[in-house]
C-alpha positions as CSV (number, residue, x, y, z in Angstrom):
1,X,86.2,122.0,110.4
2,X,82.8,122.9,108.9
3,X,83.1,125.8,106.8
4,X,81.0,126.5,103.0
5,X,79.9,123.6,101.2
6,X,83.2,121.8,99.1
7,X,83.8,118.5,97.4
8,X,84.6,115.4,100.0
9,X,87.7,114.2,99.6
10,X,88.8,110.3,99.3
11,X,91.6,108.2,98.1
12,X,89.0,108.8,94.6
13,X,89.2,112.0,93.5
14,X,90.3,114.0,90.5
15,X,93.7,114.2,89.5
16,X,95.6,117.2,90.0
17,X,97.5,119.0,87.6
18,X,101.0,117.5,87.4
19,X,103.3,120.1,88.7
20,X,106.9,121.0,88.5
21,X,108.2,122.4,91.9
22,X,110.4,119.2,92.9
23,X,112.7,121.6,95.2
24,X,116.0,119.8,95.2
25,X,114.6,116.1,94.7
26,X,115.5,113.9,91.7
27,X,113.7,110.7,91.1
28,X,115.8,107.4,91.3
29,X,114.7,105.5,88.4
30,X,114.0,102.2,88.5
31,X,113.9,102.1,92.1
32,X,113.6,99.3,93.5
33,X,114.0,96.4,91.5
34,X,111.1,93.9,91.9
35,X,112.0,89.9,91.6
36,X,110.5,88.5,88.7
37,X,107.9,86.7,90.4
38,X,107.1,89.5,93.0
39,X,103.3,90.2,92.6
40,X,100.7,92.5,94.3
41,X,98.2,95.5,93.5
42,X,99.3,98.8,95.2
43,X,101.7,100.0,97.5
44,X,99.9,101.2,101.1
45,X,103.0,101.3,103.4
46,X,106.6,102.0,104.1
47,X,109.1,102.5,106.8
48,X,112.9,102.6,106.9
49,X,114.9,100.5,109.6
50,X,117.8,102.1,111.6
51,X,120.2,99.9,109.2
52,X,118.3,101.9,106.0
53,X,116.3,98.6,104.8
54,X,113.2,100.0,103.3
55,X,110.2,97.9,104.1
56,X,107.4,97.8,101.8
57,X,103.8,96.9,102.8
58,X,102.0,95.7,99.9
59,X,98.3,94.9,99.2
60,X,98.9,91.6,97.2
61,X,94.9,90.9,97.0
62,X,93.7,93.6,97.7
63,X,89.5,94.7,96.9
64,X,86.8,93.7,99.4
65,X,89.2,91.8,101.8
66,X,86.2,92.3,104.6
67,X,83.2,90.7,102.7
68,X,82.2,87.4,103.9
69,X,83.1,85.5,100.7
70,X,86.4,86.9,100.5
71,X,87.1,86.0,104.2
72,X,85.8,82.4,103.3
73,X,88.4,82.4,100.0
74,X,90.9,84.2,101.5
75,X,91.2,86.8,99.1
76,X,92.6,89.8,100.9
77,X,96.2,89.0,101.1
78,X,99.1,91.5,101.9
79,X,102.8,91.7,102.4
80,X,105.8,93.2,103.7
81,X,109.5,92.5,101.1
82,X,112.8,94.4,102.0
83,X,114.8,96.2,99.4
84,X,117.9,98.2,100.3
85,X,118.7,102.1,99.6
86,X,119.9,100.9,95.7
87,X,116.6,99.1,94.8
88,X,117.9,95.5,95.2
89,X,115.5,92.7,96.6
90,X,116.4,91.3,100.2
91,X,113.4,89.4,100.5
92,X,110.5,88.7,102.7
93,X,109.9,89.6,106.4
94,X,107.6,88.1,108.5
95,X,105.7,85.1,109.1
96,X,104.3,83.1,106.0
97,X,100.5,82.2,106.4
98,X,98.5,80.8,103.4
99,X,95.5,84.0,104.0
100,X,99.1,86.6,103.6
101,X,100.5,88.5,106.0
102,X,97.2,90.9,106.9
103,X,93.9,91.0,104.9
104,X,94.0,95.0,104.0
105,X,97.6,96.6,104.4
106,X,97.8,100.0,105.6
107,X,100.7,101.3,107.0
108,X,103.7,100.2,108.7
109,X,106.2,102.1,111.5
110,X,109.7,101.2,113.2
111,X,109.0,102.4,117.1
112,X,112.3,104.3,119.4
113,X,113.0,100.5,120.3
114,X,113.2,99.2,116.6
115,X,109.6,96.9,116.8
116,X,107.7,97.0,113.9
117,X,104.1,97.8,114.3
118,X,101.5,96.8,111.0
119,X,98.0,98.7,110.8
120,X,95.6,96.0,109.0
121,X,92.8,97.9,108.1
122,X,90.5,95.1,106.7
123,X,91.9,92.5,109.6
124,X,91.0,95.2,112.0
125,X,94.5,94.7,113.7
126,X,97.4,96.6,114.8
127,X,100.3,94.3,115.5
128,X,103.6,94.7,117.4
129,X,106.9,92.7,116.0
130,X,110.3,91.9,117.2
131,X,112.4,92.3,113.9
132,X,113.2,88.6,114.1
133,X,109.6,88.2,113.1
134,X,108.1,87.7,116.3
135,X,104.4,88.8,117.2
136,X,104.8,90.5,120.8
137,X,101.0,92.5,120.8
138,X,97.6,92.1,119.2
139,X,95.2,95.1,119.6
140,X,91.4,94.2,118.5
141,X,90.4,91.4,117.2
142,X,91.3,89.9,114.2
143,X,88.5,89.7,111.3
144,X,86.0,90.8,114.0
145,X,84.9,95.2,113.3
146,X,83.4,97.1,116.4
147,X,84.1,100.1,118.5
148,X,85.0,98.8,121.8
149,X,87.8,98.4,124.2
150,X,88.9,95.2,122.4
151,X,87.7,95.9,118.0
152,X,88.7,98.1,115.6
153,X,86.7,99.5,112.7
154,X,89.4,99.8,110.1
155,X,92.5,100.8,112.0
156,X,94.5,102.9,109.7
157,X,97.6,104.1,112.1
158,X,99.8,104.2,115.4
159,X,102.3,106.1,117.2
160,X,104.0,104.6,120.7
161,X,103.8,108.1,123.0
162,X,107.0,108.5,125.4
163,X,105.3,107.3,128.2
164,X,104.7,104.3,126.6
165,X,101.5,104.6,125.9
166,X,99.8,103.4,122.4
167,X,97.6,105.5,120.6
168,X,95.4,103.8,117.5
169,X,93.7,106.0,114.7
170,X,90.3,104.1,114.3
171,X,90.0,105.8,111.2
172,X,88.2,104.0,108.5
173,X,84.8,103.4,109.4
174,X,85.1,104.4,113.0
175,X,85.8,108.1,114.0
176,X,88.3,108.3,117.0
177,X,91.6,107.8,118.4
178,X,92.3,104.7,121.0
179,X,95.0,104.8,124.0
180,X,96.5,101.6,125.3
181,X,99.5,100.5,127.5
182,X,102.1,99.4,126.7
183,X,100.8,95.9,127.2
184,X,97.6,96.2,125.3
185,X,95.2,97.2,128.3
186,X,93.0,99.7,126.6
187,X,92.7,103.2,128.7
188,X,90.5,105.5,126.6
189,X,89.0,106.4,123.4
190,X,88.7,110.1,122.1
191,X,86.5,111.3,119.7
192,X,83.3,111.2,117.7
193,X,82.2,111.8,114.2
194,X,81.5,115.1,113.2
195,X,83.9,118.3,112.0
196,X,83.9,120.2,115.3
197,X,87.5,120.6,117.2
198,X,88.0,116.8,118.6
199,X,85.3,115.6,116.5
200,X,86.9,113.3,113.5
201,X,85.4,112.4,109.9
202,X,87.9,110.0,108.8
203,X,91.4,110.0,110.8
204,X,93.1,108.4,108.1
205,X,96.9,108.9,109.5
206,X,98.6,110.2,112.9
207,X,101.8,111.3,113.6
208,X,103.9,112.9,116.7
209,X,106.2,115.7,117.2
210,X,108.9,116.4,119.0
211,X,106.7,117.8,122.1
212,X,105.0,114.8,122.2
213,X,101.7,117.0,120.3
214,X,99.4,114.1,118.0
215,X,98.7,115.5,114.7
216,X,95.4,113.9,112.6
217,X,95.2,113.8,109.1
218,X,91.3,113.8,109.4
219,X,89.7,113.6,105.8
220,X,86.2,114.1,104.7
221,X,85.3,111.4,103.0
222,X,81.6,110.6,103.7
223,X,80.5,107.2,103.0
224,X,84.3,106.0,102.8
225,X,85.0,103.0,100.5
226,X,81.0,101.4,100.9
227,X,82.6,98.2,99.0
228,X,84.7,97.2,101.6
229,X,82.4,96.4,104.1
230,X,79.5,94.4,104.9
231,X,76.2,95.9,105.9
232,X,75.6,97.5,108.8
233,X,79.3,98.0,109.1
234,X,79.3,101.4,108.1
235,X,77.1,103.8,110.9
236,X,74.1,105.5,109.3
237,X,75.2,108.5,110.3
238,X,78.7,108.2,108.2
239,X,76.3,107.8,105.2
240,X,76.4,110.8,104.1
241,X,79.0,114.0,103.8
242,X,79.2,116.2,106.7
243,X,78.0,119.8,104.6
244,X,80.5,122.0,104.4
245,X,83.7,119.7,105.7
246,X,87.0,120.3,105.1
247,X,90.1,118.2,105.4
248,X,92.9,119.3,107.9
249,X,95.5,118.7,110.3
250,X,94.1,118.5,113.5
251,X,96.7,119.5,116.5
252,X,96.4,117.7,119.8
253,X,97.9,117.5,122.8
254,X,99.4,113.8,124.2
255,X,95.8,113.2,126.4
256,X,93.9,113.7,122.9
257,X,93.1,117.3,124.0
258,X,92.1,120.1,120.8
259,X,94.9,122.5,120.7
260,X,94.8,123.7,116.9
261,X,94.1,122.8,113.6
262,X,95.6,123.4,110.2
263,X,93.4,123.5,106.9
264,X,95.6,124.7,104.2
265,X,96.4,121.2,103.6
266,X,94.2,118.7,102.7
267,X,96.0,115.4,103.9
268,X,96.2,111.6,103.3
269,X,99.3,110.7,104.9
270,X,101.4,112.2,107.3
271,X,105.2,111.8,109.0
272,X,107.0,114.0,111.2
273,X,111.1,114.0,111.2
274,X,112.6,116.6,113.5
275,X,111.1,119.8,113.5
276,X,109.1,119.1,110.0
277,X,105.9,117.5,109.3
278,X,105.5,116.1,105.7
279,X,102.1,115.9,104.9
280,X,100.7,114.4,101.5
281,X,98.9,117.0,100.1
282,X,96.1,116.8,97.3
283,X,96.7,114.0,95.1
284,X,100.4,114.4,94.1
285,X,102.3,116.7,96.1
286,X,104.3,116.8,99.4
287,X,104.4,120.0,101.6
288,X,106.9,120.3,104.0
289,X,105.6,122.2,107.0
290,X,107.0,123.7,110.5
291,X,105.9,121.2,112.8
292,X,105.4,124.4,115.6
293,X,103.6,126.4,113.6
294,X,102.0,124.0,110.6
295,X,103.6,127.3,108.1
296,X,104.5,125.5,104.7
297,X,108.4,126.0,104.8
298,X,108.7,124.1,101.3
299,X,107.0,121.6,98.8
300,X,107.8,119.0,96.7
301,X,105.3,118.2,93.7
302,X,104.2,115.8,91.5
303,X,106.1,112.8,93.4
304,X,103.8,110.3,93.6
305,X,99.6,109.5,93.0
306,X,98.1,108.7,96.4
307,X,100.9,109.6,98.8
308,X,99.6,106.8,101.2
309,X,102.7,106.8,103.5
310,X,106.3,108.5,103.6
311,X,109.4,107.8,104.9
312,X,113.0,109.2,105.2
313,X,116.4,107.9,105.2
314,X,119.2,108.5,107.2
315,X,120.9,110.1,103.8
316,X,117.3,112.4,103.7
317,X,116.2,110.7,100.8
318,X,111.7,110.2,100.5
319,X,110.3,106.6,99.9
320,X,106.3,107.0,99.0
321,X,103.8,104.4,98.4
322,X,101.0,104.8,96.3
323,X,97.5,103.7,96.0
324,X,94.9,103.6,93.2
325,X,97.9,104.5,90.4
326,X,94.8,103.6,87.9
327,X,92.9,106.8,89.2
328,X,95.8,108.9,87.4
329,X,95.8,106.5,84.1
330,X,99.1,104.7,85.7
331,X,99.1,100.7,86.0
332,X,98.5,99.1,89.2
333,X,101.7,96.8,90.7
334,X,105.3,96.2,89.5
335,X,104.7,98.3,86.3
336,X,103.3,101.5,87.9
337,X,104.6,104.1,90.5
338,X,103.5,101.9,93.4
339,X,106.9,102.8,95.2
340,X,109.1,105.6,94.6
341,X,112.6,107.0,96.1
342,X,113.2,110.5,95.5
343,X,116.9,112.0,96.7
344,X,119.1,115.3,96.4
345,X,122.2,112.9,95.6
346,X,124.0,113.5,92.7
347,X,124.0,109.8,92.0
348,X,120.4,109.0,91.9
349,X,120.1,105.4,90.8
């Protein structure tokens, strides 16, 4: 949406006032409880398994993971550990490989079927994974940017449709959404930079509801995260700010069809769990809105810095991770708020 001119938003900006307004939610402290020699920057991802094991997707290595010399040293390095609904350590999933799991971790789901999918934003990847740790899909290619059939430009999120059908956010330095099969063939891609209805700045996460509708967290950012990237990487036009853009909630239908749009939030993440749709909001906050209507039904502030992906337990209980901690004078890693669990349980430990 173009309106007046306002400041772009990024994973960079200001800090907001902390707020109060934690409706009902209590912090567990200490949650979870790191090994001693776990290492790794920032939080990016998280997802909950049908058993309640909270996977975390970390970004171990984690600044300029797509220039040439850090391909060459192998210096983007991520990683998915397991902890369970108390905090304690269950170890590592996935296979080992001496570059890490994926060079830029972004976000991680649990499809209808229990496969985990991984969104590698600097890998330019989305990968599908039998829980046993087997790779059953590859979308783009890996270490290889584009905007065709077969590359990504910074992938930052999927969601498997009812039909089957896969549908990738292209988000990062590209400006669309991409449909698949089920078995990888690509079918279509839908949209092009700009702040029109359809048109997409940044797509930085996607979600579904219940009636199958996609919703786009589409940020403006402008020249998003220059450092990341090599030249001629990022197009000219996505150089510069789009005057007058404003973040929102874009509303379409399962074809990638413009139904509606929502602008009273300005989103980074975004998760839908029955009829709500919790969308980060700002830096710190969580507002909880009808997924039918996108009318804010309740919020939760001041949980986290960065609210780069939610999840939700079977007990209701909100896992965050966080990126960029430093940005609100917090540490970086096992000493900062990388990961948080929030609940309504009287025990919150």
């Amino acid at each position: 949406m173009c309106e007046s001119d306002n400041s772009t938003q990024d994973e960079t900006r200001e800090a907001d006032p902390p707020q109060v307004n934690r409706s009902g939610y209590r912090l567990a402290e200490g949650w979870p409880h790191y090994p001693p020699d776990m290492h790794f920057e920032m939080g990016s991802g998280v997802a909950v398994d049908a058993e309640g094991i909270v996977y975390l997707f970390t970004r171990d290595v984690e600044h300029w993971a797509a220039h040439p010399l850090a391909m060459a040293e192998k210096m983007g390095k991520s990683s998915i550990s397991m902890f369970d609904r108390e905090g304690e350590y269950l170890g590592k999933w996935g296979p080992s490989d001496e570059r890490g799991f994926a060079l830029g971790a972004h976000t991680i789901y649990f499809d209808d079927q229990g496969m985990l999918w991984t969104t590698d934003r600097d890998g330019h990847v989305v990968k599908k994974y039998h829980p046993d740790g087997t790779l059953l899909l590859t979308l783009g290619t890996f270490g290889e940017w584009g905007d065709g059939p077969d590359k990504f430009n910074g992938p930052t999120a999927v969601v498997i449709q009812p039909n089957g059908n896969i549908v990738v956010s292209d988000g990062y330095w590209n400006s669309r959404l991409v449909w698949f099969t089920g078995d990888g063939e690509f079918l279509k891609s839908v949209g092009t930079w700009g702040c029109g209805p359809a048109q997409f700045n940044t797509p930085h996460a996607l979600a579904q509801d219940s009636s199958g509708r996609l919703l786009v967290a589409d940020l403006c950012g402008g020249n998003f995260h220059p450092y990341m990237t090599v030249p001629g990487q990022i197009a000219e036009h996505r150089t510069q700010p789009i005057p007058g853009c404003v973040s929102r909630i874009q509303i379409l239908d399962p074809d990638g069809n413009y139904l509606d749009e929502w602008t009273h939030i300005s989103p980074l993440s975004l998760a839908v769990y029955g009829e709500h749709v919790y969308a980060s909001d700002k830096m710190r906050n969580l507002a909880i809105l009808d997924a039918a209507t996108g009318k804010e039904i309740d919020r939760v502030e001041n949980i986290a810095i960065y609210i780069h992906q939610m999840a939700m337990d079977a007990h209701g209980d909100i896992y965050t991770a966080s990126v960029y901690p430093e940005h609100a004078g917090e540490k970086r890693g096992v000493d900062g708020p990388s990961h948080r669990r929030w609940t309504r349980s009287a025990n919150a430990t």
